[in-house]
N, C-alpha and C positions, 0 to 999 in steps of 0.2 A: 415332871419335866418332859419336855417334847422331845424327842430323837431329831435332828435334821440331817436328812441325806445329801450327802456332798456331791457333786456333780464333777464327777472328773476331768480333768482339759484333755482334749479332743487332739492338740497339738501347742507347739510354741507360740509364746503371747512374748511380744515385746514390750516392754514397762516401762521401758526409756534407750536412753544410750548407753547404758552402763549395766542393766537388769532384766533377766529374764524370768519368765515362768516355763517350765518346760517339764510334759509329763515322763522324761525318763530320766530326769535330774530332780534327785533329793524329792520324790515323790507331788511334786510342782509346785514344791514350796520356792518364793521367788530368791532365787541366785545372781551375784555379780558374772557377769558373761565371763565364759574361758574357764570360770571356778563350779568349787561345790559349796562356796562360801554362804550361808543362808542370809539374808540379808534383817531377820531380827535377832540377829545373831551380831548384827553389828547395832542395830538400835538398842540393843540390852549394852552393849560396853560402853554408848555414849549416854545412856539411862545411869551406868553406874557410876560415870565421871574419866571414863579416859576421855582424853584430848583427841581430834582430830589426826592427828598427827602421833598419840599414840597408837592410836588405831588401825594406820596406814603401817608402822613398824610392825604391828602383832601381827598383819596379814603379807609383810614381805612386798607391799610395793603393788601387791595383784588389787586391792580396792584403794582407790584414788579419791583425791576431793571430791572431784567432781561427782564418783560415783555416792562417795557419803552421801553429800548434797542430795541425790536423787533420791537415796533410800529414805531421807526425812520428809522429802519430798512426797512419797507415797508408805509413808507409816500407815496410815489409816486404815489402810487396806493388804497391811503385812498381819498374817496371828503366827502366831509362833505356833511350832509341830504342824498347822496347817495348809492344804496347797490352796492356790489362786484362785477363790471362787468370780472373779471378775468386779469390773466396779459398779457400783449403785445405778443402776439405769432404772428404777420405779420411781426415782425424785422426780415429782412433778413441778412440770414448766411454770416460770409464773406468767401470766397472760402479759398479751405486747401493747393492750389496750388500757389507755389510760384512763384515770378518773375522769369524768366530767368535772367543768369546775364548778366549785362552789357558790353559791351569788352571797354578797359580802352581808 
């Protein structure tokens, strides 16, 4: 199995309105802004079946709807124990040029 090298963030990446990455917070694993809340830390309570709204009790008010919302929002790109390695920019374009058509 291959080793891959993590490439450390450089500085703060904004995720959304609600989420940050930030390398001297929780190692740049992505947080709800103001917190150290990890944010697959709340995709695992709503993976285990709390409610939205348990969820918002268990953290006292500091992760909000909205903020859930975002964090499901950018699941794909959350690993647990992991920091921020940024999102997929190798997805290739698909071309703007259309088929010729067909003769029937």
């Amino acid at each position: 199995m291959k080793a891959t090298a993590s490439i450390p963030l450089a500085h703060r990446i904004e995720l959304g309105r609600h989420i940050v990455a930030d390398p001297k917070i929780c190692g740049g694993q992505p947080t709800f802004k103001g917190t150290r809340i990890m944010v697959w830390i709340v995709l695992e309570q709503l993976e285990d079946g709390m409610t939205w709204t348990e969820v918002m009790g268990e953290w006292n008010g500091k992760v909000t709807e909205e903020a859930i919302a975002e964090s499901i929002a950018i699941a794909e790109f959350v690993v647990k124990h992991e920091p921020f390695k940024g999102f997929n920019v190798s997805a290739r374009r698909k071309s703007s040029r259309r088929p010729a058509a067909v003769a029937a």
